[in-house]
VMD Tcl script that draws the C-alpha trace (Angstrom):
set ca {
  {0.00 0.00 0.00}
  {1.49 3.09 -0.76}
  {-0.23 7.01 -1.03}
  {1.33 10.08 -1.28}
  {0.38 13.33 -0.24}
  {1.92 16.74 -1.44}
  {1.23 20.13 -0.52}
  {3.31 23.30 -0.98}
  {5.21 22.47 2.14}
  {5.28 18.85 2.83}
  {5.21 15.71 1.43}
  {3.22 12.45 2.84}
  {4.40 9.16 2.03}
  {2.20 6.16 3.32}
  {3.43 2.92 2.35}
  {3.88 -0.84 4.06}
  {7.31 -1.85 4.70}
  {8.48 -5.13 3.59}
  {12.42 -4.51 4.60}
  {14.27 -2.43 6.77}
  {15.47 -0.14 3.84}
  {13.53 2.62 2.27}
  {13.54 4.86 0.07}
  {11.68 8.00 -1.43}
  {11.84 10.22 -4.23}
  {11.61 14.45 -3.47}
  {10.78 16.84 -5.65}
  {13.66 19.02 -7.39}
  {12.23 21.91 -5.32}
  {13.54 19.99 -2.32}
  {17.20 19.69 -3.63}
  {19.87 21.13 -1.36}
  {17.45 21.83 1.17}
  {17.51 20.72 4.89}
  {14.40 18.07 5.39}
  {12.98 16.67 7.94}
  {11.95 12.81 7.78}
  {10.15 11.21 10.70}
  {8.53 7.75 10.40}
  {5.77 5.60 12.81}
  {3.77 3.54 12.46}
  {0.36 3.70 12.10}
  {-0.73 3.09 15.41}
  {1.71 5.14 16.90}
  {0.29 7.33 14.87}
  {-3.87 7.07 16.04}
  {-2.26 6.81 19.86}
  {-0.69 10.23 19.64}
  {-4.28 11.82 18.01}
  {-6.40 10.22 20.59}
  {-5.04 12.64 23.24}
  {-7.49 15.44 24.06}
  {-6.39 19.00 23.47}
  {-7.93 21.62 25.47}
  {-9.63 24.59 24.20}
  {-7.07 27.62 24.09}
  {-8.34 30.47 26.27}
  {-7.49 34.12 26.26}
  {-8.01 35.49 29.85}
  {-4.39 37.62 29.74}
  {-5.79 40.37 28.13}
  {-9.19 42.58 28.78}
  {-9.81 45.97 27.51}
  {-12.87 48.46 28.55}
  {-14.31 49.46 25.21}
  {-16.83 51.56 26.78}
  {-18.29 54.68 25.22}
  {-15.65 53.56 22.10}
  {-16.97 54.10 18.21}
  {-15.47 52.77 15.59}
  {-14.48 55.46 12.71}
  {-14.29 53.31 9.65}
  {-12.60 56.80 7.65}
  {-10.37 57.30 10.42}
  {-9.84 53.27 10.41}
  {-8.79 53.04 6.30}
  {-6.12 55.92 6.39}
  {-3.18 56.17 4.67}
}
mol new
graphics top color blue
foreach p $ca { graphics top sphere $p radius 0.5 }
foreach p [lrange $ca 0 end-1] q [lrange $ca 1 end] { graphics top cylinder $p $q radius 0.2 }
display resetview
């Protein structure tokens, strides 16, 4: 089995390994660049997902907008 996924930053190989050697092909985009490779298996992979992330909260920082207008002309200056 073997997909690929490409987007402008990153490539996604899937594939089942039948040997302890791989090997993948880049695009010429990717020559002389630094990469990063990283490999798992797939249920590494669903362990690491099936943690729960909590919801990100923004308590640091209240203003008092009372008695404020916006100025939409004073807002698109240049």
């Amino acid at each position: 089995m073997e997909n690929i996924y490409v987007n402008l930053n990153m490539i996604r190989k899937i594939l089942k390994v039948d040997s302890d050697t791989i090997s993948i092909s880049v695009p010429s985009s990717y020559i002389g660049k630094v990469l990063e490779i990283i490999a798992f298996s797939e249920e590494e992979g669903q362990s690491r997902e099936s943690v729960k992330k909590q919801p990100a909260t923004f308590k640091a920082l209240s203003l008092d907008t009372t008695g404020f207008k916006f100025n939409r002309d004073e807002a698109n200056e240049r």
